[in-house]
MARFI-307457 format. One record per residue (C-alpha): x, y, z; residue in one letter; residue number from 0. Coordinates in steps of 0.2 Angstrom, whole numbers, m for minus. Layout:
BEGIN
REC  east north    up residuo num
REC     X     Y     Z       A NUM
...
***
This chain:
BEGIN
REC  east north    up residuo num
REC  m112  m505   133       X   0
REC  m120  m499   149       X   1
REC  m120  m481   145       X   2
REC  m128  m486   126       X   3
REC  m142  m491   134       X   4
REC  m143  m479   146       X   5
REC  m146  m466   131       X   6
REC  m161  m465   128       X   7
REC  m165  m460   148       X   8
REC  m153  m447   145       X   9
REC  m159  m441   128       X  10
REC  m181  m437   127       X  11
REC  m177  m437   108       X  12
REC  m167  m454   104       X  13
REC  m167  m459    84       X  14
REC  m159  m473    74       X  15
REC  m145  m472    60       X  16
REC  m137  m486    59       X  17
REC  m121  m492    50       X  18
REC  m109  m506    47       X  19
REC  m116  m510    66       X  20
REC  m131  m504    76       X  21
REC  m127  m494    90       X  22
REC  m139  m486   101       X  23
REC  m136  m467   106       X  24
REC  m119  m467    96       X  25
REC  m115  m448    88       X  26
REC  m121  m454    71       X  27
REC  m137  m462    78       X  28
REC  m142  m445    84       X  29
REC  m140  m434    71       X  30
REC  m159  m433    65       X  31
REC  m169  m428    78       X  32
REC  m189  m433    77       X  33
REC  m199  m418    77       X  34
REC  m211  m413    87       X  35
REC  m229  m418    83       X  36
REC  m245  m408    82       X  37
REC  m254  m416    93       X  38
REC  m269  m404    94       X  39
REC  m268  m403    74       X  40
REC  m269  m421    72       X  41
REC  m281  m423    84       X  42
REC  m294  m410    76       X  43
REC  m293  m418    60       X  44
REC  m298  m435    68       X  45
REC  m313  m429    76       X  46
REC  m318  m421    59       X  47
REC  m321  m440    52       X  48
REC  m326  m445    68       X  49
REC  m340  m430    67       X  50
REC  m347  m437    53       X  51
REC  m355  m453    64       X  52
REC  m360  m439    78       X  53
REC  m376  m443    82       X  54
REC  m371  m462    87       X  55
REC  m355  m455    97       X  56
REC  m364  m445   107       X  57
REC  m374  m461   110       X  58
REC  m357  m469   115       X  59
REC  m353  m455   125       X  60
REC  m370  m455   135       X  61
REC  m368  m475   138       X  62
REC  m348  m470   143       X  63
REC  m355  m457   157       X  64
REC  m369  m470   165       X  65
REC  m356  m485   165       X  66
REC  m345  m470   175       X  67
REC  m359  m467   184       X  68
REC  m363  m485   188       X  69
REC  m345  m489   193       X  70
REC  m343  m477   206       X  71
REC  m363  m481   213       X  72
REC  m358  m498   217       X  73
REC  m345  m495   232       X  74
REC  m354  m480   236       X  75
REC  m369  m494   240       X  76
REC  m357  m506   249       X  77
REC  m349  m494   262       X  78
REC  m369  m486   267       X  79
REC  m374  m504   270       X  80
REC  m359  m507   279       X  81
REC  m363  m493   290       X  82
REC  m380  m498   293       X  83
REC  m375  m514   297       X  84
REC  m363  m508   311       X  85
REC  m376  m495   316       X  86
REC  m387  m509   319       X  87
REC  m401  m499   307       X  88
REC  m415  m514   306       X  89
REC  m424  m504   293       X  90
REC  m413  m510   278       X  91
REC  m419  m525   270       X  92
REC  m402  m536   263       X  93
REC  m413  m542   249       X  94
REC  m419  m525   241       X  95
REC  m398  m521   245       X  96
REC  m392  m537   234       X  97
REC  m403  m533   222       X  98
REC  m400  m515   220       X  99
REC  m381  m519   217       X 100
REC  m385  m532   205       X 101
REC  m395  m521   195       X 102
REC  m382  m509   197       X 103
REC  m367  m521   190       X 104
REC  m378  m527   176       X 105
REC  m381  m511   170       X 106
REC  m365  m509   169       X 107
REC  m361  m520   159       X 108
REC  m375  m519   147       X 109
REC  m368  m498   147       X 110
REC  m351  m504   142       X 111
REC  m355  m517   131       X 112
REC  m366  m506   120       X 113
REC  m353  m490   121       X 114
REC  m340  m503   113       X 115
REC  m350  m511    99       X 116
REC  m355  m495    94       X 117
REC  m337  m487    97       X 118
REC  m330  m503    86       X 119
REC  m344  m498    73       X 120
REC  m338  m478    71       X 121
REC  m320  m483    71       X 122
REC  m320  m493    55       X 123
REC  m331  m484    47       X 124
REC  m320  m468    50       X 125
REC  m303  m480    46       X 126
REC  m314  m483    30       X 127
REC  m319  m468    23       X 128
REC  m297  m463    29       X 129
REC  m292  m476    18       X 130
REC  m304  m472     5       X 131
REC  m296  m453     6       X 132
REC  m279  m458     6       X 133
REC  m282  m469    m8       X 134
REC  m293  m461   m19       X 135
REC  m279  m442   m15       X 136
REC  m265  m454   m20       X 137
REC  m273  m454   m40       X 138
REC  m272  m435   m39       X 139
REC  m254  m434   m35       X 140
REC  m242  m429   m48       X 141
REC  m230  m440   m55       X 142
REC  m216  m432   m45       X 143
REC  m223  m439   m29       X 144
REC  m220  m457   m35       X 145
REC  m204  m452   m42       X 146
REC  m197  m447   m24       X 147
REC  m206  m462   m14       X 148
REC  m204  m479   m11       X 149
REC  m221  m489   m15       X 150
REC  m217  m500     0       X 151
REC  m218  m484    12       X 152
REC  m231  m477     0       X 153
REC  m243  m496     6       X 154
REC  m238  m496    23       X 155
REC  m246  m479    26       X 156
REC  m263  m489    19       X 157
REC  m260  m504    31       X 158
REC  m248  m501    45       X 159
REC  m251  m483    49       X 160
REC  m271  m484    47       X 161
REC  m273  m500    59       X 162
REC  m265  m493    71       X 163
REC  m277  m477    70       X 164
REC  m291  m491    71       X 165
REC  m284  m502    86       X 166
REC  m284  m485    96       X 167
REC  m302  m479    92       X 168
REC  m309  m499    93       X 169
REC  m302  m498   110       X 170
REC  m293  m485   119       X 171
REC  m301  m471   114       X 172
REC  m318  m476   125       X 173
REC  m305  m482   138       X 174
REC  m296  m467   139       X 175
REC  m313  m454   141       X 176
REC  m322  m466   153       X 177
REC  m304  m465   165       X 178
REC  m304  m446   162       X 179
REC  m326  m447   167       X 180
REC  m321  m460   182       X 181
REC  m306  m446   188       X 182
REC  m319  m433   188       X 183
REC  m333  m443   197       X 184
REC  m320  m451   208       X 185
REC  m314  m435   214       X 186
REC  m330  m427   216       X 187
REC  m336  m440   230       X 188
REC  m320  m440   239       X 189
REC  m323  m422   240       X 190
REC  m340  m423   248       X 191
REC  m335  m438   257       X 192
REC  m320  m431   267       X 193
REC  m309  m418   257       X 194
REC  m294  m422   272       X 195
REC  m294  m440   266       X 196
REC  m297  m433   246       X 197
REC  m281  m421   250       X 198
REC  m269  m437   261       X 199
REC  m273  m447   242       X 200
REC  m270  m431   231       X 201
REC  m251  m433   238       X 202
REC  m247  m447   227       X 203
REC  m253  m439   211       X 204
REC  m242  m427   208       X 205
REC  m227  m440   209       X 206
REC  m240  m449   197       X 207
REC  m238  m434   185       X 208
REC  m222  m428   186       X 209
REC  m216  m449   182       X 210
REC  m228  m448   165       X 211
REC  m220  m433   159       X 212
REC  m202  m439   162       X 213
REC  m208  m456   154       X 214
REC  m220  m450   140       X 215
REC  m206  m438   134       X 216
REC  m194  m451   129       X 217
REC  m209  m463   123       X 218
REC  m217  m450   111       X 219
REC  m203  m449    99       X 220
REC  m197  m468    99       X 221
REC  m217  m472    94       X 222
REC  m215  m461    78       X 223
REC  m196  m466    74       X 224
REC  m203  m485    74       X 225
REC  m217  m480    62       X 226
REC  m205  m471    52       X 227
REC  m193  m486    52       X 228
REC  m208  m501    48       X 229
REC  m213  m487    32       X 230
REC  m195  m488    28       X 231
REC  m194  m506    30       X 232
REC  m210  m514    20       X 233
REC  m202  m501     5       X 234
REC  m184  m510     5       X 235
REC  m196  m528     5       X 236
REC  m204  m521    m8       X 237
REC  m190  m517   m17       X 238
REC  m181  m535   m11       X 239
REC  m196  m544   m20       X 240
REC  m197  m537   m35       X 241
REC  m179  m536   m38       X 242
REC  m174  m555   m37       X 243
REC  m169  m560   m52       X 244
REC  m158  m544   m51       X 245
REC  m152  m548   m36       X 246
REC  m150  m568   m36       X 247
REC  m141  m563   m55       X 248
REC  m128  m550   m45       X 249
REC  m126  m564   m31       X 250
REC  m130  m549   m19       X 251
REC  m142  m561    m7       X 252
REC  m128  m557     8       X 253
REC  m127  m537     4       X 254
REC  m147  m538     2       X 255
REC  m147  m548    21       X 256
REC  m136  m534    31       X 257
REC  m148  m521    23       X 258
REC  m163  m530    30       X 259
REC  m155  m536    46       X 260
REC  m148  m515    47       X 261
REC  m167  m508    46       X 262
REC  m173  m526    56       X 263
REC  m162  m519    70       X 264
REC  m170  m502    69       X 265
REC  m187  m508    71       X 266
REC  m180  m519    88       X 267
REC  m171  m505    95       X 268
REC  m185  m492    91       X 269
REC  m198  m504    97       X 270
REC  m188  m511   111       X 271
REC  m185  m495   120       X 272
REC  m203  m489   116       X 273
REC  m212  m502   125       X 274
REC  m198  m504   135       X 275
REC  m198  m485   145       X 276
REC  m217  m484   143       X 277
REC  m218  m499   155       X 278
REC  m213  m491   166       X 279
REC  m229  m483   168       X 280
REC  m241  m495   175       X 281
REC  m226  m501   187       X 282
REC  m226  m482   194       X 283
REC  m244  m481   195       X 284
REC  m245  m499   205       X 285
REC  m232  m492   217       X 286
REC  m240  m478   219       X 287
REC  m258  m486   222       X 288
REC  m251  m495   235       X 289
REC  m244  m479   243       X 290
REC  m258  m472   241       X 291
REC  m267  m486   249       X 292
REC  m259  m488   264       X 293
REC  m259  m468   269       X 294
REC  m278  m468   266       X 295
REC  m281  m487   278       X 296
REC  m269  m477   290       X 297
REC  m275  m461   292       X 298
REC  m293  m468   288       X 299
REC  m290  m480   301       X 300
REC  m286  m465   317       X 301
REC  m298  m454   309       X 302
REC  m313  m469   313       X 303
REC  m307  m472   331       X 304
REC  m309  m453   335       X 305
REC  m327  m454   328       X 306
REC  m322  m440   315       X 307
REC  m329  m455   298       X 308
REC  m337  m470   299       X 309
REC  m329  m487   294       X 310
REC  m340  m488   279       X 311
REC  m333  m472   273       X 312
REC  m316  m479   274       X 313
REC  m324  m494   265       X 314
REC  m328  m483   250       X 315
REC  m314  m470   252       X 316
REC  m300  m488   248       X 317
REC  m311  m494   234       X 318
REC  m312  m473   226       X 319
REC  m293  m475   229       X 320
REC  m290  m489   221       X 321
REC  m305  m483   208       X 322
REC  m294  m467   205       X 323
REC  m279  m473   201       X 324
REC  m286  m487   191       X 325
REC  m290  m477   177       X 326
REC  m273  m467   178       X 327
REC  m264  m483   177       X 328
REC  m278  m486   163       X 329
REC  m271  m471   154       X 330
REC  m255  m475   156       X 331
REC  m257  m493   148       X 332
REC  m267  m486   132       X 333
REC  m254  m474   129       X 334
REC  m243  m482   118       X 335
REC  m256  m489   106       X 336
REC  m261  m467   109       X 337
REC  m244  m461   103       X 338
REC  m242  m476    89       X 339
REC  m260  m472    83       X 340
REC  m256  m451    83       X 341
REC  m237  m454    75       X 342
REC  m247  m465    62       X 343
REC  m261  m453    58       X 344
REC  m249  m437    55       X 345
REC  m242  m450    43       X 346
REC  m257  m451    34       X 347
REC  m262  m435    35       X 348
REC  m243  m428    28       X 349
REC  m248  m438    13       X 350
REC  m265  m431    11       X 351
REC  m258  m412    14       X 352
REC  m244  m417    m4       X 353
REC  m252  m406   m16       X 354
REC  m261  m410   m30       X 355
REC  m256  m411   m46       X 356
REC  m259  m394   m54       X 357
REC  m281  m393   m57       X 358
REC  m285  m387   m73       X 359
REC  m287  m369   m79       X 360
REC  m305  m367   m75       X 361
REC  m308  m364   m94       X 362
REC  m299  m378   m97       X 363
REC  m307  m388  m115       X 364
REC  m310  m404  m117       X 365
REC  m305  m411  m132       X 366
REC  m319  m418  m146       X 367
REC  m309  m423  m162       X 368
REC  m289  m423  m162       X 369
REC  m280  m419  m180       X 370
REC  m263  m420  m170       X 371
REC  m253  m409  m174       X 372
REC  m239  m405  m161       X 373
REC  m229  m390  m159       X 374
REC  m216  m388  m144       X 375
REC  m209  m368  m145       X 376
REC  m195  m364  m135       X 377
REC  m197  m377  m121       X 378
REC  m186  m378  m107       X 379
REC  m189  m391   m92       X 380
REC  m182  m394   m74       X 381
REC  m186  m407   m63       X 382
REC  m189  m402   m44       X 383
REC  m173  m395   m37       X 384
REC  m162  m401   m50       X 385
REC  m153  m391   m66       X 386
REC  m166  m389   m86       X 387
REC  m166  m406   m93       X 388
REC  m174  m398  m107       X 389
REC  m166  m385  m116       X 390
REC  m177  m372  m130       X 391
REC  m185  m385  m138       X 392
REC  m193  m383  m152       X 393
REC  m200  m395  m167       X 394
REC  m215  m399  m176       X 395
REC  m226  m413  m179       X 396
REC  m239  m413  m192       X 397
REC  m255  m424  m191       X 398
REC  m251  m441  m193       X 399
REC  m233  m440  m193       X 400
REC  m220  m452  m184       X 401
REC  m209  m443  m175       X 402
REC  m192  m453  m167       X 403
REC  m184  m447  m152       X 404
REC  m164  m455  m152       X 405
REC  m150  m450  m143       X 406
REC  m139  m455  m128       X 407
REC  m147  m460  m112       X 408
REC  m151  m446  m102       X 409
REC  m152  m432  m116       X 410
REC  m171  m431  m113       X 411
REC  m183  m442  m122       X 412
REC  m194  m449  m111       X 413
REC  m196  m432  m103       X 414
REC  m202  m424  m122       X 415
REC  m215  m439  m118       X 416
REC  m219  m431   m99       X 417
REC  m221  m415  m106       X 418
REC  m233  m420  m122       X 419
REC  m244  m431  m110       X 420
REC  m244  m416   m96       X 421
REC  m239  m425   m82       X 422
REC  m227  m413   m80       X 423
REC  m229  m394   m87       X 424
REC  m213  m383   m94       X 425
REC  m204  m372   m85       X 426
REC  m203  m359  m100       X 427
REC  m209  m359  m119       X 428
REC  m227  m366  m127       X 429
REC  m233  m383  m133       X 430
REC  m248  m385  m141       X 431
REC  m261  m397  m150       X 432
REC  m270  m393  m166       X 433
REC  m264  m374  m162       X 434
REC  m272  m377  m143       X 435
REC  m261  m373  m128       X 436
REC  m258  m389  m117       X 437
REC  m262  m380  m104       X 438
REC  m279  m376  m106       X 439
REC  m284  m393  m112       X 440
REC  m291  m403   m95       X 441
REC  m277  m418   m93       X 442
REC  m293  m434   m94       X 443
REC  m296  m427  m109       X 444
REC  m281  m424  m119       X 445
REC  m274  m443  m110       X 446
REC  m288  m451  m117       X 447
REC  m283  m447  m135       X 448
REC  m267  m455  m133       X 449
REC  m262  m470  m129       X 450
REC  m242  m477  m123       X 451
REC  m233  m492  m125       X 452
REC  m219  m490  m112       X 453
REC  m200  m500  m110       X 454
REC  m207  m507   m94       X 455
REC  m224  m515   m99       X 456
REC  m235  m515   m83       X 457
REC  m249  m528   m82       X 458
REC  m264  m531   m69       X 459
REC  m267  m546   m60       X 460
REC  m283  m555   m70       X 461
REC  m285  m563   m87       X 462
REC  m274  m560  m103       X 463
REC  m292  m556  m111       X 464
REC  m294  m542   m97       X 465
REC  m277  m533   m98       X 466
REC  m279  m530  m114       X 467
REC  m297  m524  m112       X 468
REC  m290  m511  m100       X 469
REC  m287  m502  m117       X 470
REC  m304  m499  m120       X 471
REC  m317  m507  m107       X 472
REC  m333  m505  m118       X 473
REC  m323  m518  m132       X 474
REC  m329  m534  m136       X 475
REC  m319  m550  m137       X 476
REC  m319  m551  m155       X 477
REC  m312  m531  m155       X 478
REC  m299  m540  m140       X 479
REC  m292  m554  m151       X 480
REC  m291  m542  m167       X 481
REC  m280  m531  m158       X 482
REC  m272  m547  m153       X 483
REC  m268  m553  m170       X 484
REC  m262  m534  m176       X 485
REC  m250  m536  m160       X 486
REC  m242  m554  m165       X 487
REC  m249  m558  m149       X 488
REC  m262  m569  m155       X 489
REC  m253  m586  m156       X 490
REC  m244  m587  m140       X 491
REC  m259  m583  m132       X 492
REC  m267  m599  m142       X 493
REC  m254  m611  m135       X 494
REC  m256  m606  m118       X 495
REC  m267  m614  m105       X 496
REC  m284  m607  m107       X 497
REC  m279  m594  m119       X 498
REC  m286  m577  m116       X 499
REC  m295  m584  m100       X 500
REC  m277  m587   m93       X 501
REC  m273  m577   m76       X 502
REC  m259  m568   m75       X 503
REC  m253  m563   m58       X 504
REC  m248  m546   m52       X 505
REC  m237  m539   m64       X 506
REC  m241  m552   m76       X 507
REC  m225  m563   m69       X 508
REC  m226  m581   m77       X 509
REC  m223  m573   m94       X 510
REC  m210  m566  m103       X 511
REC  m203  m547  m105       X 512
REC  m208  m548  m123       X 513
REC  m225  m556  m122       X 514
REC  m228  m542  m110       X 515
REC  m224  m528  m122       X 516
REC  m238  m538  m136       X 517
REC  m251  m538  m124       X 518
REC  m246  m520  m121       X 519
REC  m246  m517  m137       X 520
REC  m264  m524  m141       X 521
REC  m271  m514  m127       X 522
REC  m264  m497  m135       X 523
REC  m270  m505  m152       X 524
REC  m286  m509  m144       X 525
REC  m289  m490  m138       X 526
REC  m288  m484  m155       X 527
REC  m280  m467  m150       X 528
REC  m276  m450  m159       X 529
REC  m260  m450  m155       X 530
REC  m246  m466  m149       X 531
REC  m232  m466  m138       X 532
REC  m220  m480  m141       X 533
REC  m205  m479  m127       X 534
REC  m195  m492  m132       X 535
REC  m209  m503  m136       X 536
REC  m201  m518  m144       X 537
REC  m183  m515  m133       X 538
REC  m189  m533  m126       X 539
REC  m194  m541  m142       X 540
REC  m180  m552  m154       X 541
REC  m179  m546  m168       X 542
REC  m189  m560  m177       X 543
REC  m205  m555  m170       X 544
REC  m201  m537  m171       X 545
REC  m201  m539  m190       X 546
REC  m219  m548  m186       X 547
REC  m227  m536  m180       X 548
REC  m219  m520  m189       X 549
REC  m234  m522  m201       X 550
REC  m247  m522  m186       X 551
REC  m236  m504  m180       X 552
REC  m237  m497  m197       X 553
REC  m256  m500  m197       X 554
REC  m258  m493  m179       X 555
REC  m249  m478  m184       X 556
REC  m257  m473  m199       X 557
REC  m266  m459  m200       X 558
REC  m260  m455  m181       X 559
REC  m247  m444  m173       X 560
REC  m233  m457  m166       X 561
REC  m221  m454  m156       X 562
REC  m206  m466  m154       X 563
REC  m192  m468  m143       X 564
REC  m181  m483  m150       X 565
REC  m162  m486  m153       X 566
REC  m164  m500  m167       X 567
REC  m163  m491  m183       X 568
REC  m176  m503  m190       X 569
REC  m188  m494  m182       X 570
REC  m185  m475  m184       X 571
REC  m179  m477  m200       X 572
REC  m196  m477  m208       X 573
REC  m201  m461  m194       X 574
REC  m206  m445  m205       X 575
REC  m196  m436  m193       X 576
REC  m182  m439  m185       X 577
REC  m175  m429  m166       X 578
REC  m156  m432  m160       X 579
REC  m156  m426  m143       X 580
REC  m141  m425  m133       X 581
REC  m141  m416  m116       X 582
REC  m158  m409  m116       X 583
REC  m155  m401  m132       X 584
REC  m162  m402  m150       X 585
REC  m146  m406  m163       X 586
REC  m152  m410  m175       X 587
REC  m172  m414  m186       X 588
REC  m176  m421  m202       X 589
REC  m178  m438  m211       X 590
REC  m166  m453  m208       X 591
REC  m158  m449  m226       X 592
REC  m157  m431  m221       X 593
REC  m147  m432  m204       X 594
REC  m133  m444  m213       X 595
REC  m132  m431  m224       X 596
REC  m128  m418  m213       X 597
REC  m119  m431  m202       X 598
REC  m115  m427  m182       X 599
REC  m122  m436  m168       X 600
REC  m137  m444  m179       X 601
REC  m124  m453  m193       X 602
REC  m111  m457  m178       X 603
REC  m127  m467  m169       X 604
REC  m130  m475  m185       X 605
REC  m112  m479  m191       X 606
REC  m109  m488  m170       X 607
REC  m125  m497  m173       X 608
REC  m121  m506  m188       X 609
REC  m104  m508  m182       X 610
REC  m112  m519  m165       X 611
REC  m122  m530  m178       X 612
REC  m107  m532  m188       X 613
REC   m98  m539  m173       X 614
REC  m113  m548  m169       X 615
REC  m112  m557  m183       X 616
REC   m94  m560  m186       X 617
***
């Protein structure tokens, strides 16, 4: 147990893995190491939002040097009128002296209390406009960013990471130049006080210096590991919440506990030995002070009596002492909040470097009037790193044909619809809209004339009235209820509370999966589009009220390219075209009479789904 947590004294680059058990510095906790950071990088790229506000940091910067100044003028004043005193000088009036050092203190204060509004004014304005970046960079990232990240880690990089950039600029950032200004000053007097007595103080600081590096090197990893691990931690919460019913279902509450108590434990230990070794600063820099204290009384002290300073030089040389080291043990306490406010901008800025999705060709069209008529030639797709999911395919739809997509899971359906709405492009072959290549059709443009209805119907916090707006924002509320009524969603919107003023909460919990999918419906009813996507639209809906709203469907898709995913046969029985997929490739096309004709995959989809509703039945 002793030598565990003696690791990380042993080890400048401890990390966390943990098991069945945490356990500090055992083998499998150190197979990951932190990599180093780009301090001078990350820094540059901080001082470019902060250059935008330049003309009020220099401001801060001026009132950052006077409060210096100030601060090393006051025991400057005290040891001369200590000398005249003991000189027995009768020209010095006590009153003009008082009230010299007065002015001297409240100037101080005034210089440091305007260098810190200002600073906390520049600070969230620049945590503002990174926030604003990071955000607004996220809604340019392709589809395959989200696919490989948690949303939980996505948020705490908004929240966690950003607020710790702003604690550090609101604060330490002014602490840390004005200690670096005292140094200079401080060192500069001493000098032309008495460089033997500057040299006797000087001993300590290299002791001072070689402590922080031993100290800072082990500090500067845990500080990014436990941003990595509170990331990691608000995605599994994330996750957690949304999955209860999933979880309370399964009974896994305990398997669901030991995950949360594992990356809990992570945090602690990562946090833990953090602050815990970087404590160790200010209790080095007090011993030192006081080291440094007594060789300047002592020395000081024989140097007076042989006549070689005066007593008021000693006076101002304990004070400088004191006043040097002060900010180094200054330093040495805002270095924490320093390397957790770096570790959490190079998080920030690692998403804002994710490329983004692919800009369009600069001759890229947009899109007046769609006929809709598709064509994919030889398409072949893979996603990042993995083997084609898409194998040469190649169909046609003509304008205002319904086309069904059926086949197993997994043989490529909802990555047809990826490639027809471009969030991803193919690896190989051609698709094209009215004889126009994807490709040089700008995404807006070609997105805006389609609209989806996906398995997993996604709703915003605000009224039922407003989701379905999000379809088309320029509609009016008799254009919203229309679309309403087409969706069957009409009357159980009547018999709720406040009807279409009803608020629905974030992901429109407190109704049901299938009165989700009618209100997703409406909204892509509402948009009017030139071409739907329906990805298992009505998976959620009983069969009753699927019959409902076929007739609203059949109307939405007349006249309009449709594409459908579904395995109930009632609704791809009526599809024009019909494409069994099976392992990213195209088996078989045609009608629904055709393909039972020809038999194969299609007939033996068909001949198992009637067989599960005749068991249902029986």
């Amino acid at each position: 147990m002793f030598k565990a947590l003696l690791e990380p004294f042993r080890h400048p680059r401890p990390n966390f893995e943990l098991g069945e058990a945490a356990s500090f510095g055992s083998p499998r906790g150190r197979k990951a190491k932190a990599k180093a950071k780009d301090w001078a990088g990350t820094l540059k790229r901080l001082w470019q939002y902060l250059a935008k506000r330049r003309a009020k940091l220099i401001l801060v910067l001026l009132m950052v040097v006077f409060s210096s100044a100030l601060a090393l003028l006051g025991p400057f004043l005290i040891g001369q009128a200590v000398d005249d005193y003991l000189e027995g000088a009768g020209g010095r009036s006590w009153s003009l002296f008082l009230l010299s050092l007065a002015l001297v203190y409240i100037l101080f204060s005034l210089t440091s209390w305007l260098q810190n509004i200002w600073m906390i004014e520049i600070a969230q304005e620049t945590v503002l406009r990174m926030r604003t970046d990071l955000f607004s960079h996220l809604h340019t990232l392709p589809i395959s960013f989200f696919n490989r990240r948690q949303q939980g880690e996505i948020m705490s990089r908004l929240t966690n990471d950003i607020e710790s950039v702003s604690s550090t600029l609101n604060s330490s950032a002014i602490q840390i130049f004005s200690s670096v200004l005292t140094l200079v000053g401080t060192l500069g007097v001493m000098l032309w006080l008495s460089p033997l007595l500057t040299l006797l103080t000087f001993i300590v600081v290299p002791l001072m210096l070689l402590g922080m590096r031993w100290i800072t090197r082990r500090t500067g990893p845990l500080f990014k590991e436990r941003q990595r691990n509170m990331g990691e931690m608000n995605g599994f919460i994330e996750e957690t919440l949304s999955g209860q019913r999933i979880i309370k279902a399964f009974s896994q509450e305990e398997r669901v506990l030991t995950g949360f108590r594992e990356r809990n434990t992570r945090i602690m230990l990562s946090g833990y030995w953090a602050q815990a070794i970087s404590g160790f600063i200010p209790k080095l820099m007090n011993g030192l002070n006081n080291l440094s204290f007594a060789i300047v009384a002592g020395i000081g002290g024989l140097l007076a009596i042989r006549g070689s300073i005066t007593v008021g030089v000693i006076i101002v040389f304990v004070e400088y002492t004191r006043q040097f080291t002060r900010p180094l043990n200054d330093l040495a306490n805002q270095w924490n909040t320093l390397l957790s406010a770096i570790a959490g901008a190079e998080r920030v800025f690692e998403v804002l470097d994710e490329e983004k999705e692919a800009k369009d060709e600069g001759a890229a069209v947009t899109l007046d009037k769609v006929e809709g008529a598709v064509r994919f030639s030889g398409v072949s797709f893979a996603y990042e790193g993995a083997a084609d999911t898409l194998h040469d395919i190649s169909f046609e739809a003509k304008p205002g044909e319904m086309i069904a997509l059926v086949g197993p899971t997994g043989a490529g359906k909802t990555t047809l619809i990826g490639l027809l709405s471009r969030f991803y492009d193919p690896r190989a072959g051609l698709i094209t809209l009215d004889g126009q290549d994807l490709t040089t059709i700008r995404r807006e443009s070609l997105r805006s004339q389609m609209a989806f209805v996906l398995q997993d119907s996604f709703l915003f916090k605000g009224s039922i009235r407003d989701n379905i707006r999000y379809g088309r924002l320029d509609a009016t509320d008799e254009e919203v209820e229309e679309a309403a009524r087409l969706a069957n969603a009409h009357p159980f919107i009547m018999r709720m509370t406040d009807g279409y003023e009803k608020m629905l909460s974030a992901d429109g919990s407190g109704i049901s999966q299938g009165q989700k999918q009618l209100l997703a419906i409406a909204r892509a009813i509402l948009a009017n589009p030139a071409m739907l996507v329906l990805d298992e639209a009505t998976s959620s809906i009983d069969t009753v009220t699927e019959i409902k709203i076929q007739e609203g469907l059949q109307a939405l898709m007349k006249g309009r390219t449709s594409f459908v995913i579904a395995h109930r046969l009632n609704t791809i029985r009526a599809a024009d075209r019909i494409l069994v997929l099976q392992d990213g490739k195209l088996l078989q096309q045609g009608s629904h009479e055709e393909l039972l004709r020809q038999g194969g995959l299609y007939s033996e989809l068909v001949h198992g789904h009637a067989e599960e509703q005749q068991e249902a039945l029986s």
